[in-house]
C-alpha positions in Angstrom: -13.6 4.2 -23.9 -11.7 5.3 -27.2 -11.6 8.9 -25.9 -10.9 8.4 -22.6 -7.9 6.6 -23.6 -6.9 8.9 -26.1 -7.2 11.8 -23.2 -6.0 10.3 -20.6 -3.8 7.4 -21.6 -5.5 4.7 -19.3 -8.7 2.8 -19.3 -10.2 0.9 -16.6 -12.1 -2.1 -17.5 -14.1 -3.7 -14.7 -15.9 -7.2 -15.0 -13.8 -7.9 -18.2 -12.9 -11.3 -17.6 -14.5 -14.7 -15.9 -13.6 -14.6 -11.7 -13.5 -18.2 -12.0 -11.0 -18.1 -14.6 -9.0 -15.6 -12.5 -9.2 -17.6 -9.4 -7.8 -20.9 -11.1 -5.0 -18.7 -12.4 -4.1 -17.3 -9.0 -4.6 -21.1 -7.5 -2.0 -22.6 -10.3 0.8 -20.0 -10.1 0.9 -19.8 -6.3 0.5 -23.6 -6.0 3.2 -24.3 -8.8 5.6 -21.6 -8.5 6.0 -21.3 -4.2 7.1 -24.8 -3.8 9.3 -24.9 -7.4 12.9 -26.2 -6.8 14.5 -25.4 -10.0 15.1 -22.0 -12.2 12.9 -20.0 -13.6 13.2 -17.2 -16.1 13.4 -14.3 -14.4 11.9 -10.2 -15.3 16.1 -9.7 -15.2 16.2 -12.1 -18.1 18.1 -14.5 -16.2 17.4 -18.0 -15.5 17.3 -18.2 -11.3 16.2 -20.1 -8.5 12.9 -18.8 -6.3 13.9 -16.1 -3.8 11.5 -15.4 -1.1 11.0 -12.3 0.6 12.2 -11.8 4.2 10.5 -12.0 7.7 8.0 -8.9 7.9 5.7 -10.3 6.3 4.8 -13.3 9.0 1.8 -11.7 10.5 0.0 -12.6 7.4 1.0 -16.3 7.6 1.5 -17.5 11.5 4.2 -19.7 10.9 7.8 -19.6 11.2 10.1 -20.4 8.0 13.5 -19.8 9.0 13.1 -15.8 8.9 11.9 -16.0 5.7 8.5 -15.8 4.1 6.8 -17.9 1.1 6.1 -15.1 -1.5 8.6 -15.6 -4.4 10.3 -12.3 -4.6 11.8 -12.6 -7.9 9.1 -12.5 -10.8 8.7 -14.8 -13.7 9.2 -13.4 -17.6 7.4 -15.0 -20.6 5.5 -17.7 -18.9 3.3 -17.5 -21.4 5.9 -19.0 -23.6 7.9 -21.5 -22.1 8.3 -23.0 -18.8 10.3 -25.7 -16.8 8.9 -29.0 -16.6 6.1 -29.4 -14.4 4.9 -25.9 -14.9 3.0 -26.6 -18.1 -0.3 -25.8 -16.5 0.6 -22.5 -15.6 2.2 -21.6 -18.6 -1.4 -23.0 -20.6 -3.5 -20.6 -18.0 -1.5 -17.9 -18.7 -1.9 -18.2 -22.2 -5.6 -19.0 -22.4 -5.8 -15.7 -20.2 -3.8 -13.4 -22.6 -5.6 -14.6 -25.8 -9.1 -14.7 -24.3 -11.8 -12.8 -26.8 -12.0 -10.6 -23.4 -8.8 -9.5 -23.6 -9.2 -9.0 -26.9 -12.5 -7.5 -27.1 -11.5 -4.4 -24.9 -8.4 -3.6 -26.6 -10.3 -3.4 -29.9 -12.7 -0.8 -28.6 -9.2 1.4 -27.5 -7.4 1.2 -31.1 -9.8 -1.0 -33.4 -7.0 -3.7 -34.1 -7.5 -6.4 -36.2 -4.5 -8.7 -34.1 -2.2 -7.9 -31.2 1.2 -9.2 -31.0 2.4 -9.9 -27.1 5.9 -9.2 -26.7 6.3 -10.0 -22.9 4.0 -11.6 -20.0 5.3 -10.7 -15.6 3.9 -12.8 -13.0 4.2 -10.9 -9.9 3.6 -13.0 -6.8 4.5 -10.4 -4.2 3.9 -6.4 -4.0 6.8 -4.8 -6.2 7.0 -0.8 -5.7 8.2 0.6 -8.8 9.3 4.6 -9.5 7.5 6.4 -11.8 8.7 5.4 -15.7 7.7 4.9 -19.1 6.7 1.2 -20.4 7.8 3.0 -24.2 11.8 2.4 -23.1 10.6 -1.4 -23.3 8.1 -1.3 -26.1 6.9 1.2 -27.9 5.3 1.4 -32.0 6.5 3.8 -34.4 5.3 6.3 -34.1 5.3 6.0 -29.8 2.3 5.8 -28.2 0.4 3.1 -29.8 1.7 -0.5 -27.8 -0.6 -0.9 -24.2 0.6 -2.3 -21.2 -2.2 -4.5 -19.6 -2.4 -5.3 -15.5 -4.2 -8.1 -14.3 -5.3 -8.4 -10.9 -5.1 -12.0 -9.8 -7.0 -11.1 -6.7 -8.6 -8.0 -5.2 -6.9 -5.7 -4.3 -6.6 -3.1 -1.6 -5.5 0.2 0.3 -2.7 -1.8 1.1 -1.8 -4.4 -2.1 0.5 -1.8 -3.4 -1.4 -1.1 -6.9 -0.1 0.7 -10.1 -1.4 4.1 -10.2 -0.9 6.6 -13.4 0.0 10.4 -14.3 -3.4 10.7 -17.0 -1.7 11.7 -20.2 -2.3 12.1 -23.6 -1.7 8.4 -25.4 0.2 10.0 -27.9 2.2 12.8 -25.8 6.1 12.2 -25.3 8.6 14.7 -23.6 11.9 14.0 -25.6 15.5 14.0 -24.1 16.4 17.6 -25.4 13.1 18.7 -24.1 14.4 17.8 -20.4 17.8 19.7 -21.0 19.0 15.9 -21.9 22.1 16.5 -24.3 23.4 13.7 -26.5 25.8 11.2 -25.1 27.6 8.4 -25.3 25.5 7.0 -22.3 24.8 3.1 -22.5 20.8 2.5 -22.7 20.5 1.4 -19.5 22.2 5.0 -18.1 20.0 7.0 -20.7 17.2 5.2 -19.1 17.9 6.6 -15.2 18.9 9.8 -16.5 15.7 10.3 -18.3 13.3 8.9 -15.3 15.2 11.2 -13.1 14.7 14.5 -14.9 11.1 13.3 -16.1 10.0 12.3 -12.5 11.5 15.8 -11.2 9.6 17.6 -13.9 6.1 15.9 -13.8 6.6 15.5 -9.6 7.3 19.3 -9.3 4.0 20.6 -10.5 2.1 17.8 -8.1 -0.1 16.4 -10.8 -3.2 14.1 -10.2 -3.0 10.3 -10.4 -5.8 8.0 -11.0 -6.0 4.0 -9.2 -8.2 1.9 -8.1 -8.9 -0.6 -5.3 -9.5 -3.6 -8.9 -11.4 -6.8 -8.1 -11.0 -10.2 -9.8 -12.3 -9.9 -13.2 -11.0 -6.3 -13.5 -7.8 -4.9 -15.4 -6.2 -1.7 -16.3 -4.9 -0.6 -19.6 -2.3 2.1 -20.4 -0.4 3.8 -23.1 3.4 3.1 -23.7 4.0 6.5 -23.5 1.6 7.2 -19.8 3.7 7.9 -16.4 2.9 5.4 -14.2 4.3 3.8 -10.9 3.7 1.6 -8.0 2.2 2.3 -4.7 4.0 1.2 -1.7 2.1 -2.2 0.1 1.5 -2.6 3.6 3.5 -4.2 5.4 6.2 -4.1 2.5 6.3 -7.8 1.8 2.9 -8.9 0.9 1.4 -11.1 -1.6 -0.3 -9.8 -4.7 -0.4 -11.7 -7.4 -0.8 -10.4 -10.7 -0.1 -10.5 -14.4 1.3 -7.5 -16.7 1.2 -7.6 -20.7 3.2 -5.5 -23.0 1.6 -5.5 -26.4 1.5 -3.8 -29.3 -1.3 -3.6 -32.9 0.5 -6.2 -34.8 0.3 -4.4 -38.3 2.6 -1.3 -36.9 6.2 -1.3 -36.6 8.3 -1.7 -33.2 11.0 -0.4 -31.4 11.4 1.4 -28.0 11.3 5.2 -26.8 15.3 5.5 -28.4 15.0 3.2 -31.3 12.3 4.3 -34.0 12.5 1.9 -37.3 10.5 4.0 -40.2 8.7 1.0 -41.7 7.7 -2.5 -40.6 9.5 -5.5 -41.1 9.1 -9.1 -40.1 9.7 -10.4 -36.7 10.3 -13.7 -35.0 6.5 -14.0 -34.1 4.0 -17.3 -33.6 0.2 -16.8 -34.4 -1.6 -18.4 -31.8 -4.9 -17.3 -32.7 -7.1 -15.2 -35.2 -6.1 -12.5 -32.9 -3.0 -12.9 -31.2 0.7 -13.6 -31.8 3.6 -14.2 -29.7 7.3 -12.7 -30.1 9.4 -15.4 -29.7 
């Protein structure tokens, strides 16, 4: 598994965790979340009201809403840490998934880590199509390449469930600004961020590389490198549900940062240990 990750950037790992465990996860958050009436935070970092996704998707369901459908189109950030009142048993799922010895088990045989610190948790409850990007401009180690991003099914998935797919990469491999003709700018982040994902799409798109997926059942989850180009499949139809989770985490022992911000030695950060092996960012 250690190779293949080092190689290629990704690792599938099928069977990992309990289906039963999965399943009451997937029961809670669509149970809890559909029917919530007050804000949530939000992957924008914003504290928001549900939004639900519009009519196209009604051949799945059979009912009429008002020309809207009941997947919650705006996903939630950090459940794992806090919640509103009378989510508590989602937010205690979520975290009893993300610290399992399963979890932790696998990403031990990828980088032999003693303790992983999570810095962020998305709950998806519909199909999000995402460009193709880097997960380092979020979180990365120093030096990049050593945080993972984890995706959890919450159900199995499809042709059609609009899954994350990725370019296989070296864990370790990063094409800098200057090497995409990028000059230094004033740029705010976010700008650098869209400048970089355009030229890095339009060089690694241009030579039509191969991408690896899969169809992942309940129980299965996919682990990449900070550093690996990946994206999101379009769904069919274009509002459907798919719930799943997504982890950013790094090796707790090595320093932090993002794909611009590099510190050269670790310091402490506002982190709860929740278990002999995990931690949480607060």
């Amino acid at each position: 598994m250690k190779r293949q990750y080092d190689e290629s950037g990704y690792c599938l790992f099928r069977g990992a965790m309990p289906p039963g465990e999965i399943n009451a996860l997937h029961d809670t958050a669509y149970d809890l979340v559909t029917p919530y009436r007050g804000k949530i935070l939000r992957q924008n970092g914003k504290l928001e009201f549900n939004e639900f996704l519009p009519e196209p998707a009604y051949q799945h369901w059979g009912t009429d809403h008002g020309r809207y459908t009941v997947l919650v189109a705006n996903p939630l950030l950090n459940g794992h840490i806090s919640l509103p009142e009378g989510l508590e048993p989602l937010s205690a799922a979520i975290r009893a998934l993300i610290t399992s010895p399963a979890l932790y088990d696998r990403l031990a045989e990828l980088d032999g880590a003693e303790h992983y610190t999570i810095h962020q948790t998305i709950l998806f409850v519909a199909a999000a199509t995402t460009a193709l990007h880097l997960d380092s401009w979020t979180l990365d180690t120093a030096p990049h390449g050593f945080s993972h991003t984890v995706w959890i099914p919450l159900q199995d998935m499809n042709y059609e469930s609009g899954v994350p797919c990725v370019i296989p990469w070296p864990r370790n491999k990063i094409v800098t600004e200057s090497e995409l003709g990028l000059a230094d700018s004033d740029l705010s982040f976010g700008e650098r961020y869209e400048r970089y994902h355009q030229a890095l799409s339009k060089k690694l798109l241009g030579s039509s590389p191969d991408v690896a997926t899969s169809f992942m059942r309940k129980g299965d989850f996919m682990v990449w490198s900070s550093l690996t180009p990946h994206c999101t499949l379009p769904s069919r139809p274009r509002y459907i549900k798919r719930l799943s989770l997504q982890v950013l985490l790094r090796p707790t022992h090595l320093p932090w940062g993002n794909f611009v911000i590099q510190p050269s030695q670790w310091t402490p950060d506002r982190a709860e240990q929740v278990s002999d092996r995990f931690s949480f960012l607060l």
